[in-house]
C-alpha positions as a printed Julia matrix, in Angstrom:
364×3 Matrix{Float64}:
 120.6   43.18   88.51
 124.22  45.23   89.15
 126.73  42.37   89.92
 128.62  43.08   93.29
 131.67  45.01   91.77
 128.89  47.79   90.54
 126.68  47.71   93.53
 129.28  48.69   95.42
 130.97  50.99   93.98
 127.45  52.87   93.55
 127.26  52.88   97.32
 130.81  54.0    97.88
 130.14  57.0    95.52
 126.27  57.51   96.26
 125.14  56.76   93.25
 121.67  54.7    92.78
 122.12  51.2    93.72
 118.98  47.98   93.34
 119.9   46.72   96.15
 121.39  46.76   99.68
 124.66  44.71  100.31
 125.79  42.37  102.74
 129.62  41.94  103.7
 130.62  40.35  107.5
 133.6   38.26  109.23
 133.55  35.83  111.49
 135.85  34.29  113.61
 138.3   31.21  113.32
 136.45  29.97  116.31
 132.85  30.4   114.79
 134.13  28.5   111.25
 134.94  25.66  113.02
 131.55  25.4   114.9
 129.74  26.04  111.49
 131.78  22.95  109.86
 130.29  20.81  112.89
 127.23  22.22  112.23
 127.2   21.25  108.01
 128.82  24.25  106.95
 131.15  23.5   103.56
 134.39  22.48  104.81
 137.72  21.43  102.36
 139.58  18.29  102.27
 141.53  18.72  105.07
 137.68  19.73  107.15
 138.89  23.65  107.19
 135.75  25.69  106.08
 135.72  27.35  102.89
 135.91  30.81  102.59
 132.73  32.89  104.14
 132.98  35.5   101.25
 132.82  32.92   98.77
 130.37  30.56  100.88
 127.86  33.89  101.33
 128.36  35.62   98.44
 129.6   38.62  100.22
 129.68  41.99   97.96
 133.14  42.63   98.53
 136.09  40.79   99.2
 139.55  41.4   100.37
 142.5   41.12   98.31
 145.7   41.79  100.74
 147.87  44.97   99.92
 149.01  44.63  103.53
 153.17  45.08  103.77
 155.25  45.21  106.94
 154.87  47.71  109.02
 157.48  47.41  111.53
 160.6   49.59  112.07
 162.91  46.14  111.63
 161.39  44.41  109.08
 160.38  40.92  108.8
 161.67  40.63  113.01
 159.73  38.3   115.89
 161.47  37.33  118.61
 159.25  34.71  121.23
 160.41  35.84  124.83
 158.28  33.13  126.64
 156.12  30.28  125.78
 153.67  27.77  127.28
 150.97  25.23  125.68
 148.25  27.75  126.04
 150.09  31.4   124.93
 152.96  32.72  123.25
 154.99  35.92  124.18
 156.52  37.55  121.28
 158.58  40.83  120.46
 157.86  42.77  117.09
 160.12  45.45  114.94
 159.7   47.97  117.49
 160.46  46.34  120.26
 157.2   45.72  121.99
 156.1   43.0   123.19
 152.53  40.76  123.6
 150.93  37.9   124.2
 149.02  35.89  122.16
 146.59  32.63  122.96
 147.55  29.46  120.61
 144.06  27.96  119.99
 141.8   30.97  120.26
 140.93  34.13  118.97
 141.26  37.24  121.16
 142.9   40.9   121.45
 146.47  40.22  122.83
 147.75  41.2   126.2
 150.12  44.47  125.88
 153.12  43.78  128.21
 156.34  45.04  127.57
 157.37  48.47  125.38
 160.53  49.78  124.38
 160.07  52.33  122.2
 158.87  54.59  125.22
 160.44  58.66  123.93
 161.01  60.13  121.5
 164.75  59.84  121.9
 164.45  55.86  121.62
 161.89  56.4   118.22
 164.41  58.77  116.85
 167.73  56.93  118.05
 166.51  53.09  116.8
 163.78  53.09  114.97
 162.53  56.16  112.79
 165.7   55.88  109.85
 163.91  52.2   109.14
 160.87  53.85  107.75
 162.14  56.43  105.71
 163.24  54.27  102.54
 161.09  52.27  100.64
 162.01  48.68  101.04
 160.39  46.05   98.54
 160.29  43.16  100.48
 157.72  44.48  103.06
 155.32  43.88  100.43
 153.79  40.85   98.9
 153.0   42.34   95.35
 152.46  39.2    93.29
 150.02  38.02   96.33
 147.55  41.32   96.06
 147.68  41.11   92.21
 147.06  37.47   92.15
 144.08  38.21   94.91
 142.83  41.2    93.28
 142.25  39.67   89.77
 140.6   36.67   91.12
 137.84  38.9    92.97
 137.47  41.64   90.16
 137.14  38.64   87.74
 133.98  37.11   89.88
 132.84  40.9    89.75
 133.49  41.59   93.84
 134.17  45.01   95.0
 138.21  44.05   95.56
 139.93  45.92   98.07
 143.13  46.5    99.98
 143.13  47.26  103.33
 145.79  47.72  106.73
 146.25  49.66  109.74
 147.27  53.22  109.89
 148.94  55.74  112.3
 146.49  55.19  115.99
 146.45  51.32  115.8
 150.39  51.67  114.72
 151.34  53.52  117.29
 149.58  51.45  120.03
 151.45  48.47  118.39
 154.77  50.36  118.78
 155.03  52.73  121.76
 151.68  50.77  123.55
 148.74  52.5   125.01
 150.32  54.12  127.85
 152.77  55.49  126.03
 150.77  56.91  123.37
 148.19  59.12  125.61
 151.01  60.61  127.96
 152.77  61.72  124.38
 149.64  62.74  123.13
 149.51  65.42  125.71
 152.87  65.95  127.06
 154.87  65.09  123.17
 152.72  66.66  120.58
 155.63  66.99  118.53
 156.59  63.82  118.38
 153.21  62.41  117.56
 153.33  64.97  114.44
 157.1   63.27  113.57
 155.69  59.95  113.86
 152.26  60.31  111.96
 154.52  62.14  109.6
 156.79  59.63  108.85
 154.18  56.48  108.78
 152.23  58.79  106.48
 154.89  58.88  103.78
 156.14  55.82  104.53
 152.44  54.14  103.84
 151.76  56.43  100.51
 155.16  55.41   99.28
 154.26  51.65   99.42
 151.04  52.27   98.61
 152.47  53.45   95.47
 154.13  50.86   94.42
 151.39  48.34   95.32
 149.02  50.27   92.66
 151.51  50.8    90.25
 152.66  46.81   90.38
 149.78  44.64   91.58
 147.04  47.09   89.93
 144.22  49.19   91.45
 141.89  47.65   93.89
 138.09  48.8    93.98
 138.45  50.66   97.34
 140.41  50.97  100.72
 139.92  49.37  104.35
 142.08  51.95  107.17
 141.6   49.85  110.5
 141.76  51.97  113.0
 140.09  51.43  116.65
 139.8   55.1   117.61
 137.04  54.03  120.66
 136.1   51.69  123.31
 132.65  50.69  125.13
 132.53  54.42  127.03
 133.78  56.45  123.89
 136.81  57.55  122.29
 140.47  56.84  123.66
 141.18  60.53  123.57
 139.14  63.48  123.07
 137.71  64.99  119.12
 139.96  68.33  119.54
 143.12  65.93  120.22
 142.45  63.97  117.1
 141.57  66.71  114.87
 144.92  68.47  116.28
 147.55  65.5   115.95
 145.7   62.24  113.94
 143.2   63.21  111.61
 145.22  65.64  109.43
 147.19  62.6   108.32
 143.75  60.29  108.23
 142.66  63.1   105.35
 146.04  63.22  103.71
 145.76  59.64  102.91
 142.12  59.47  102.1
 142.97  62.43   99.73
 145.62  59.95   98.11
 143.42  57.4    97.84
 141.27  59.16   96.26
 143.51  60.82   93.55
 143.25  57.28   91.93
 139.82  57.12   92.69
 139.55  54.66   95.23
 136.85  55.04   97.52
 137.89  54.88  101.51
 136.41  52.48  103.98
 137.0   53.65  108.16
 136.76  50.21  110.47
 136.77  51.75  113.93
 135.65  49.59  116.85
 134.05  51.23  120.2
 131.85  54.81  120.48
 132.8   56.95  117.75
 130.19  58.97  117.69
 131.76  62.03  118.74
 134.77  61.83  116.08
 131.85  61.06  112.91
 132.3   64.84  112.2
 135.86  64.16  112.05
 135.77  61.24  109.77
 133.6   63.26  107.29
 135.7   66.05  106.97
 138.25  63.77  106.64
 136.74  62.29  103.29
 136.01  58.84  104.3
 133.69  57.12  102.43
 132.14  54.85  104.26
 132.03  53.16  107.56
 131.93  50.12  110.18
 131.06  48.71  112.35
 129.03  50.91  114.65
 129.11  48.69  117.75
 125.55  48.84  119.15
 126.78  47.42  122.54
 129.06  50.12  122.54
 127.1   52.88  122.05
 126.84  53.66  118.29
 123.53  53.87  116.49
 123.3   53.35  113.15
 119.89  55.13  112.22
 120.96  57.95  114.06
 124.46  58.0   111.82
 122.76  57.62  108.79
 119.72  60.73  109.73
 122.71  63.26  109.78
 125.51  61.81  107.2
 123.39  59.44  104.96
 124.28  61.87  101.82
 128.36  61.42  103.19
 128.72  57.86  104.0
 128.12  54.67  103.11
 126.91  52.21  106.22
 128.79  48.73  107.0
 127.39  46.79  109.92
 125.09  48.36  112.54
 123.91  44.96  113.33
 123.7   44.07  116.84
 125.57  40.9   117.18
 124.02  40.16  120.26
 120.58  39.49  118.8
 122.15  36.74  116.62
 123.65  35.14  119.32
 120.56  34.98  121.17
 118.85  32.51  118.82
 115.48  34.17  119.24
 114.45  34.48  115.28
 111.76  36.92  115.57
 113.63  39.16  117.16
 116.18  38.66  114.54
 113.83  39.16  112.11
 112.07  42.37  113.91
 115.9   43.89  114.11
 116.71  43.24  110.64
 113.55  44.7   108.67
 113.68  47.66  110.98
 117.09  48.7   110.46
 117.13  47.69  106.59
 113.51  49.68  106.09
 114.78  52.63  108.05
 118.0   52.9   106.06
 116.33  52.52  102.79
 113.57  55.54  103.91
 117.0   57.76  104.75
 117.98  56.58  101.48
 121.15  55.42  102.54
 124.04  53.63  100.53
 124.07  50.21  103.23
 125.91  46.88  103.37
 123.95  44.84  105.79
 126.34  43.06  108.26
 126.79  42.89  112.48
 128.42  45.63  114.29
 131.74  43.97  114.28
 131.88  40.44  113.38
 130.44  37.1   113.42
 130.98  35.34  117.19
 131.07  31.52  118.15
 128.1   32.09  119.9
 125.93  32.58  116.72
 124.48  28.98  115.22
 125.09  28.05  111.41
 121.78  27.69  110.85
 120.35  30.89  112.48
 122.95  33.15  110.45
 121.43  31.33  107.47
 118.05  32.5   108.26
 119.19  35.95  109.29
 120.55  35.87  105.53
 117.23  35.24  104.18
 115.63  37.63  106.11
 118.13  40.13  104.51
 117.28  38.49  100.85
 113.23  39.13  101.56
 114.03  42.38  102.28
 117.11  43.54   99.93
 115.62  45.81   97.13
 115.47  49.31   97.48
């Protein structure tokens, strides 16, 4: 049977492949249930590593760097036993819970024009500066995986969530419409300024197996901004770095939370070779994906998480075999996993039997 490394790079590349695959997260939250629940734990009772724990296909193996206009800065504005306030490189500011997971709160922006961008923060980005990265960390990280024969990859962030991060939401859809030109300078400049440390990542800490680009282009009603505005002003920069990706062969992984249905198009021209999640509860339909771009993409997710939190096993087990049959008879390339990631709500054990209801039903 291909080991994980050649599964999935068969599925990134649609190539024959024995088997489906499985890759998921969880969250810090649902680890630390699972260890009360028997789940492996270390030493000092933190659990052991799901990829390793599952056997996931692939595995991730860092090449993230720091993004931020002022490098390495975080300044904490307020404080209190339950949250943190804190101010990044470009000035923005949000707040974070202490002892639980969740999206932060967006509450103060500075960089708000695109006098402020160009006046304090644009001539950070234009240099390449070595200590954004952690190269011995990805190369240690990527020969550990590729040596246990995991599909290895690097992943980050790219020019929608950056922006958000930087100039906030607000911000970002007034420019979008009323700044073009500015968006185009700023995707511009994070473009470059991501290929050149790509660059030196691959040339120093060697070639990963593929590519992760996190980007949340949608929520539960559909996408933040309309298809012709991000074919316009984001995706010509998505397909200029998939297209250096590729040119050292790397296949290209989009994570995009929320209704993306009417960007898919998009993210096909675009090159991307495969996707995930496809949030049921938000919209997206997996079987429906696969019907149109099953010879374009490989599938990551589609699960609805919802089903596994409900702890009713036969309808985990109806959801499952439908959705892995019906991929298989589209002949799609498929990595069985939820539709975004794996919630405290979910019990140890019924994840374990949702994994052998995947293993009864795994060959193609």
């Amino acid at each position: 049977m291909q080991n994980s490394r050649a599964l999935v790079d068969n599925l990134m590349r649609q190539r024959p492949a024995e088997r489906i695959g499985l890759y998921d997260s969880t969250w810090n939250e649902t680890r630390a249930r699972w260890v009360s629940e028997g789940y492996p734990a270390d030493a000092q009772g933190n659990a052991v590593n799901p990829e390793d724990h599952f056997g996931y296909d692939m595995c991730g193996a860092g090449g993230w760097f720091d993004y931020m206009p002022l490098r390495g800065f975080s300044e904490v504005v307020e404080e209190s036993e339950e949250w943190r306030v804190t101010r990044n490189g470009a000035g923005a500011a949000f707040k974070y819970w202490k002892n639980k997971s969740g999206t932060p709160e967006h509450v103060d922006f500075r960089m708000t024009s695109r006098q402020i961008w160009e006046r304090d923060y644009r001539a950070h980005l234009l240099e390449v500066d070595r200590a954004r990265m952690d190269i011995a960390g990805a190369k240690q990280a990527r020969e550990k995986r590729q040596a246990e024969n995991k599909w290895a990859f690097y992943g980050h962030l790219f020019i929608w969530e950056v922006m958000r991060s930087t100039m906030g939401d607000l911000c970002l859809y007034e420019s979008l419409a009323l700044d073009p030109g500015w968006i185009h300078d700023f995707c511009r400049v994070y473009t470059d300024f991501y290929k050149a440390h790509y660059k030196i990542i691959f040339e120093e800490a060697g070639l990963p197996d593929g590519i992760w680009v996190y980007e949340d282009l949608g929520y539960n009603k559909g996408l933040f901004c309309s298809p012709r505005t991000l074919e316009d002003l984001i995706f010509p920069y998505f397909k200029e770095l998939v297209d250096f990706f590729h040119s050292y062969d790397l296949p290209v992984v989009l994570h995009s939370c929320g209704n993306i249905t009417d960007a898919l198009p998009l993210m096909v021209d675009a090159g991307f070779d495969g996707l995930n999640p496809m949030e049921v509860k938000a919209g997206c339909n997996i079987l429906k994906f696969a019907e149109k771009y099953a010879d374009r993409l490989a599938f990551v997710g589609g699960l609805d998480v919802r089903i596994l939190e409900s702890g009713d096993r036969d309808l985990m087990k109806k959801e499952i075999t439908r959705i892995m049959s019906a991929m298989k008879s589209l002949g799609a390339s498929y990595l069985f996993g939820s539709d975004h990631s794996l919630t405290p709500r979910i019990s140890y054990a019924d994840y374990q039997y949702c994994l052998q209801v995947y293993r009864d039903n795994i060959m193609y």
